[in-house]
C-alpha positions in Angstrom: 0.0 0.0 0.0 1.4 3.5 -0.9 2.2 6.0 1.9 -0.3 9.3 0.9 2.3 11.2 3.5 5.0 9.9 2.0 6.0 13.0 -0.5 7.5 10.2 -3.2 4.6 8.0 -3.2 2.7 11.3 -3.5 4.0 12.5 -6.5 3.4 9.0 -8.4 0.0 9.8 -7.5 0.4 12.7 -9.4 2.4 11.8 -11.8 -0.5 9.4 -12.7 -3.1 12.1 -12.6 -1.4 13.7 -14.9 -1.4 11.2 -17.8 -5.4 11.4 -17.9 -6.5 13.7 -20.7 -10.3 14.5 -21.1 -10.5 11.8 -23.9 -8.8 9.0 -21.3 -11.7 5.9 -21.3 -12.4 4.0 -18.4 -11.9 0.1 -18.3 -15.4 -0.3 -17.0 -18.0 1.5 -14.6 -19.9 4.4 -15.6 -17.9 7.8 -15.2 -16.1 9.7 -17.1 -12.6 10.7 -16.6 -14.0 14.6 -15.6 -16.5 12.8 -13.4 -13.7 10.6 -11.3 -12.2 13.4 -10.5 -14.9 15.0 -9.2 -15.3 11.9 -7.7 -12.1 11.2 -5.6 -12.3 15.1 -4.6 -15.8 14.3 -3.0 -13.6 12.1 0.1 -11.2 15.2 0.4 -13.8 17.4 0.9 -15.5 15.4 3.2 -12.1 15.0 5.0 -11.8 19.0 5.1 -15.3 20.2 4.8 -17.2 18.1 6.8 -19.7 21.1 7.5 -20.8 20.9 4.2 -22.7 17.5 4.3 -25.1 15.8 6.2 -24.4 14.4 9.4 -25.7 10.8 9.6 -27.6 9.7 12.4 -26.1 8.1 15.3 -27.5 4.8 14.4 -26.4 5.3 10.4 -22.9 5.9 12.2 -22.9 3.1 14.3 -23.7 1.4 11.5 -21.4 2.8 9.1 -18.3 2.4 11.6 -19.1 -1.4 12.8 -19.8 -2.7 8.5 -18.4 -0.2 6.4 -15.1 1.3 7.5 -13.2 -2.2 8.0 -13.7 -3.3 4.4 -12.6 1.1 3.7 -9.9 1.4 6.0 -8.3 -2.4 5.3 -5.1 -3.3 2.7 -7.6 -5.4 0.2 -8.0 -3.4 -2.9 -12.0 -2.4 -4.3 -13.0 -4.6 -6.3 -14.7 -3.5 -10.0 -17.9 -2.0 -10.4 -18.9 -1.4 -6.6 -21.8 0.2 -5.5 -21.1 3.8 -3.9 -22.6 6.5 -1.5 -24.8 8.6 -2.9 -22.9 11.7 -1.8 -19.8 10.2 -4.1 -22.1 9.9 -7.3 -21.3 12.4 -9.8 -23.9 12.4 -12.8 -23.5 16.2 -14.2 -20.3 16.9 -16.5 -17.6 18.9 -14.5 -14.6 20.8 -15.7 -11.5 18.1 -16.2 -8.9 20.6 -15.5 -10.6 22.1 -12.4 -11.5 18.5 -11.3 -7.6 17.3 -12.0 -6.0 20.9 -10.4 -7.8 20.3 -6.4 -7.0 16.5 -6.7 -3.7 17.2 -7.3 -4.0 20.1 -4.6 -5.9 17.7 -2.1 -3.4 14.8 -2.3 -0.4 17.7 -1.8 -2.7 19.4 1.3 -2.6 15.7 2.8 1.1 14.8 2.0 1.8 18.1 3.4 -0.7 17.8 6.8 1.3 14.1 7.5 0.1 11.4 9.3 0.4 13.0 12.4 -2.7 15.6 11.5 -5.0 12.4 10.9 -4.0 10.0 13.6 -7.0 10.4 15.5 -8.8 12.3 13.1 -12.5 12.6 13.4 -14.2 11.3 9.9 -17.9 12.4 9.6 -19.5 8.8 8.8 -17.2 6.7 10.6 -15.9 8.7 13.7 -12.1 8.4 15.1 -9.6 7.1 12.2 -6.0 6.1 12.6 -3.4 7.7 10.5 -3.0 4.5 9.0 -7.1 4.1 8.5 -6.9 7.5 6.2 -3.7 6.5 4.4 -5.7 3.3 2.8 -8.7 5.2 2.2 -7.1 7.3 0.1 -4.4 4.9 -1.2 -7.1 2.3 -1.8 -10.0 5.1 -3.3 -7.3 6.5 -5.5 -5.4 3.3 -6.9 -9.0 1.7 -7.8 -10.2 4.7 -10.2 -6.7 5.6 -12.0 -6.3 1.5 -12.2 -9.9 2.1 -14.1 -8.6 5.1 -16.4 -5.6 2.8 -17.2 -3.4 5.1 -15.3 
């Protein structure tokens, strides 16, 4: 699993970013390259603006922190063509280059931040994270859709 504080393991993230074009296909699912980005932003912004969407219930948290955040948080890599949140579906077009410029500023912000600004961070569905917990979300969240842009 890469390190997303490590700033070399960073940069191939980047670096792989950067070969998507507004013409790159996907391998399967159903967004588009502009949408994916929009996409893997939607778990930044939850990560830095939590204020900006719902909080779940306490039992939908429960919930979401008992089932979901294991299967998140582990080293096992998403398999194709899962279901997602509804907050993380992205159905309008959005601007690639916009999309692609606060990815690459998000992954930087959290490269930059270091583990030690997320061990014990608070997520909004699935409460206290370890540093580690938030290094394969991201890792894991960001590997599965450039893997599916061929990237």
């Amino acid at each position: 699993m890469q390190n997303v504080f490590d700033a070399k393991d960073a940069q191939e993230y980047i670096n792989r970013i950067n070969n998507l074009t507004p013409e790159t296909q996907r391998k399967w699912g159903k967004m588009s390259v502009d949408q994916v980005l929009a996409h893997l932003n939607v778990a930044y912004d939850l990560t830095f603006t939590p204020e900006k969407f719902p909080k779940p219930s306490f039992i939908a948290k429960f919930l979401l922190s008992k089932f979901v955040k294991p299967k998140i948080t582990n080293e096992i890599p998403y398999k194709q063509s899962l279901p997602t949140s509804p907050v993380f579906i992205i159905a309008d077009e959005r601007n690639f280059e916009e999309e692609k410029a606060k990815l690459i500023g998000n992954i930087q912000r959290v490269q930059q931040l270091g583990r030690e600004a997320f061990e014990g961070k608070e997520n909004i569905n699935f409460g206290k994270m370890t540093a580690q917990g938030w290094n394969n979300m991201f890792a894991k969240h960001l590997n599965h859709h450039l893997e599916q842009f061929g990237v």
